[in-house]
N, C-alpha and C positions, 0 to 999 in steps of 0.2 A: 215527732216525725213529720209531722204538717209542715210546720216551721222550716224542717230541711226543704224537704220537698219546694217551698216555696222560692228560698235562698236560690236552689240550683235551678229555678225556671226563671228567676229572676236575671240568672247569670247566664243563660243558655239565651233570653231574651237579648241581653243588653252584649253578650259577643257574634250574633245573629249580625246583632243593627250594625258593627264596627265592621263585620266581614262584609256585608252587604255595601256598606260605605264608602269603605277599601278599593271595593273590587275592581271598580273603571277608573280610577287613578293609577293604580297597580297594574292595571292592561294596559295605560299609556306611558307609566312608566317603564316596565320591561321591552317595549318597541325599543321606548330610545337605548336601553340596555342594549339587548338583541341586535340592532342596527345602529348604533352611533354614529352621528352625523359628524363630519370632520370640520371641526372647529380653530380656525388659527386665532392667537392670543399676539397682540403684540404689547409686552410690557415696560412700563418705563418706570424707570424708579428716581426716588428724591437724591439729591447730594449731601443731605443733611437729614438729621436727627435733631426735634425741637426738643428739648431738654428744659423742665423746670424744677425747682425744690419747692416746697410749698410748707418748710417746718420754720416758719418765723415764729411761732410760741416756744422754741426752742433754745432761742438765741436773745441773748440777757441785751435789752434796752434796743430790744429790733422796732418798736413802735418812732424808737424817738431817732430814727437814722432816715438820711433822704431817699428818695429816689435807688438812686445810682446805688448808694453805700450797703441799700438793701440788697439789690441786686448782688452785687458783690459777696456780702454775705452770706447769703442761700446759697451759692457758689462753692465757695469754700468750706462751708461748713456739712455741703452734702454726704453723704455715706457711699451714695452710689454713679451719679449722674456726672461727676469731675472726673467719673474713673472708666466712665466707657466709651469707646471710639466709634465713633460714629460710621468710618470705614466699617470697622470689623463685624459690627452690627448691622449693617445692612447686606454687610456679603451673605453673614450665616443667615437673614432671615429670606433673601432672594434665592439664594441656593436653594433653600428647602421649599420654597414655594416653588420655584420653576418646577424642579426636580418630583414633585409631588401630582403637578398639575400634566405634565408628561407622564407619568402612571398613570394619571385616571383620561389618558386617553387627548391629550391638545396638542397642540402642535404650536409651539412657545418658539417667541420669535422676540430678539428685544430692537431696541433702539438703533443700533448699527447694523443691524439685517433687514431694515426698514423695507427695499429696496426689493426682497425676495419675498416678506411678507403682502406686498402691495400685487404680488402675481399669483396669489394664491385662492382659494377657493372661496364662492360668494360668503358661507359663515366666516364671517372674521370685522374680531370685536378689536377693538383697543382698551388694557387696562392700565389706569394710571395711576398708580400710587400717590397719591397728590402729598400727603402728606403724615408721619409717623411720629406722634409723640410719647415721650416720657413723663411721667409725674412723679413725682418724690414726695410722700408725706407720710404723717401719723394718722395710726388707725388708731380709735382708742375700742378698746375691748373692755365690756364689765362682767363679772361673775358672782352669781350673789347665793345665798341661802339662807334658809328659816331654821332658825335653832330655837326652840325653848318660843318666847316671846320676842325673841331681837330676831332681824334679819341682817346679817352681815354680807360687807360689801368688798371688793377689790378690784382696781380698776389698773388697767395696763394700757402703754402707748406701742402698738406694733410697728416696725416698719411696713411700710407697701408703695408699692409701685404699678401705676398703671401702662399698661405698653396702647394707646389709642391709634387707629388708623383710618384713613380717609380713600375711600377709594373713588375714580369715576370709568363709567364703563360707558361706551359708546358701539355704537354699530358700523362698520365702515358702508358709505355711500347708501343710507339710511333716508330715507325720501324724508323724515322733518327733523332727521340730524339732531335726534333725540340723547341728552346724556344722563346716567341714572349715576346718584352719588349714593355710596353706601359706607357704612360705618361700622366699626366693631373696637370693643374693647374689654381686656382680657388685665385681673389683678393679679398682682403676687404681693403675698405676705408673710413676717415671721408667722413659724411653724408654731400654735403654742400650747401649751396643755398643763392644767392647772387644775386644783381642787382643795375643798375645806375641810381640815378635820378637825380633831377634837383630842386637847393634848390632855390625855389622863391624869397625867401630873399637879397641870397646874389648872386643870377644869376649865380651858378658856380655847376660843374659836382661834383656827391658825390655818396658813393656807400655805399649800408648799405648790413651784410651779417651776414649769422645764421650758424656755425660749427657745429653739433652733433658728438661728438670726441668717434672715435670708440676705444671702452674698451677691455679692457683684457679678461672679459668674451667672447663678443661678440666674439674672435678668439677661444675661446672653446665648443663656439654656432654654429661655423664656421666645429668644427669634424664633431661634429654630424650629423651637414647637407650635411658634403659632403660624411660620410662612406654611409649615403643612397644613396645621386648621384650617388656614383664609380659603389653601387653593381645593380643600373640600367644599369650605363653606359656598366658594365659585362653582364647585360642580352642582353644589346642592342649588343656588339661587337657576342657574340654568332647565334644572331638572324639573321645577316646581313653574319656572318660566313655561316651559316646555308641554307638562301635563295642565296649566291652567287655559294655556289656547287651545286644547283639543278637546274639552271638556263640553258634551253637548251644549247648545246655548240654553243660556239660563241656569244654568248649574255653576254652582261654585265648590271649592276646595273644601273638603272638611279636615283637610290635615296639612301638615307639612311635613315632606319626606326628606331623608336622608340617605345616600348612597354608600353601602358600604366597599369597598373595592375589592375588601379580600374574598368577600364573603360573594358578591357580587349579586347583591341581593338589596331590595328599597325597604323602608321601615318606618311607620310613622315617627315624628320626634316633636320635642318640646321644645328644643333646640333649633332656633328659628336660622340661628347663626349672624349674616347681615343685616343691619337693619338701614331697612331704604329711607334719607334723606329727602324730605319736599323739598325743592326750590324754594326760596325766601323771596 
């Protein structure tokens, strides 16, 4: 009974200290809930998609080819990155980010509305997609267990594809014309599920396993789903911007928050989202 007693003082202690913690980030953050301040965005986006294969252990005598002939090679031999259009992929991932960042409340302006965005309210940033890449390679995957005295092993090459992106965010008519670069990058991989049994039969370790081999589409499924993450992720960098200058001085953030939209409601997270770039 002790022992109880102690656990749930211990936990009445340590969700005390998180409420207590919470509580004047969560009052700066509901203000900006409450009252949101009207923010224009003017967005520019890339013409291109940088696209690489990276499976040269794949391809029989790729050490002993030049320059060029590798290049070519990765190319032709890729599974996914010959087959996507660089148009089509940056429509779905723009669409869903515009379209996402107008729900939670911006006023999204692109590159030929320059002119209206320039007459518009002192918050207004510029975001510039600098740049959006592809990766193509093998993931290798191992799966092992102890049977008896042996440990047996099986080792698998997944696809994966990384979708990387480069942001830079500026302030318009910002007194030191400050620009902050931000980064994010989100994987995709075959689906895969696997496991070891033990054939009655013939007494000996066997492994049966199921690939769901991730498609072409699925990395154009991959825009879409992440032009809506980024333009969270942008609410959320604001938000955190937002609650860390109002914060009495001397005090710092003990969290990172997250804005939900439906919910319409902040929530600590793990989930930092962008991660800010030093200048080199």
């Amino acid at each position: 009974m002790l022992g109880k007693n102690l656990n749930l003082l211990i936990i009445c202690i340590l969700l005390s200290f998180f409420l207590s913690s919470c509580l004047p980030e969560r009052k700066i953050a509901n203000t900006l809930i409450q009252s949101p301040p009207e923010i224009n965005l003017l967005v520019f986006a890339p013409d291109i998609v940088y696209k690489y294969n990276h499976k040269g252990e794949a391809i029989r005598g790729f050490d002993s080819l030049t320059d060029a002939q590798q290049d070519s090679a990765l190319w032709v031999d890729s599974r996914y990155i010959q087959y996507l259009n660089d148009s089509a992929l940056l429509e779905d991932y723009i669409n869903s980010f515009i379209s996402e960042l107008r729900q939670l409340g911006f006023n999204v302006y692109l590159d030929n509305s320059i002119d209206s965005f320039l007459t518009g309210k002192p918050q207004s940033y510029v975001w510039n997609i600098a740049q959006i890449q592809l990766d193509e390679y093998l993931y290798p995957v191992e799966d092992e267990t102890p049977f008896q005295d042996t440990t047996y092993y099986k080792r698998f090459d997944l696809n994966a594809v990384d979708f990387s992106c480069w942001f830079e965010l500026s302030k318009v008519n910002a007194e030191k014309g400050r620009k902050t670069t931000l980064y994010s990058s989100f994987t995709a991989y075959d689906n895969f599920d696997g496991e070891f049994y033990l054939d009655p039969w013939q007494m000996d370790m066997k492994y049966k396993y199921h690939i769901d081999t991730l498609q072409t589409k699925d990395i154009i499924d991959m825009a879409t789903y992440l032009g809506k993450r980024h333009a969270s992720y942008l609410y959320d960098y604001f938000l955190n911007q937002f609650i860390a200058a109002r914060l009495p001085k001397g005090e710092s953030m003990y969290y990172y928050y997250h804005y939900n939209r439906f919910r319409k409601s902040v929530t600590p997270t793990e989930e930092v989202g962008f991660e800010i770039q030093e200048p080199k």
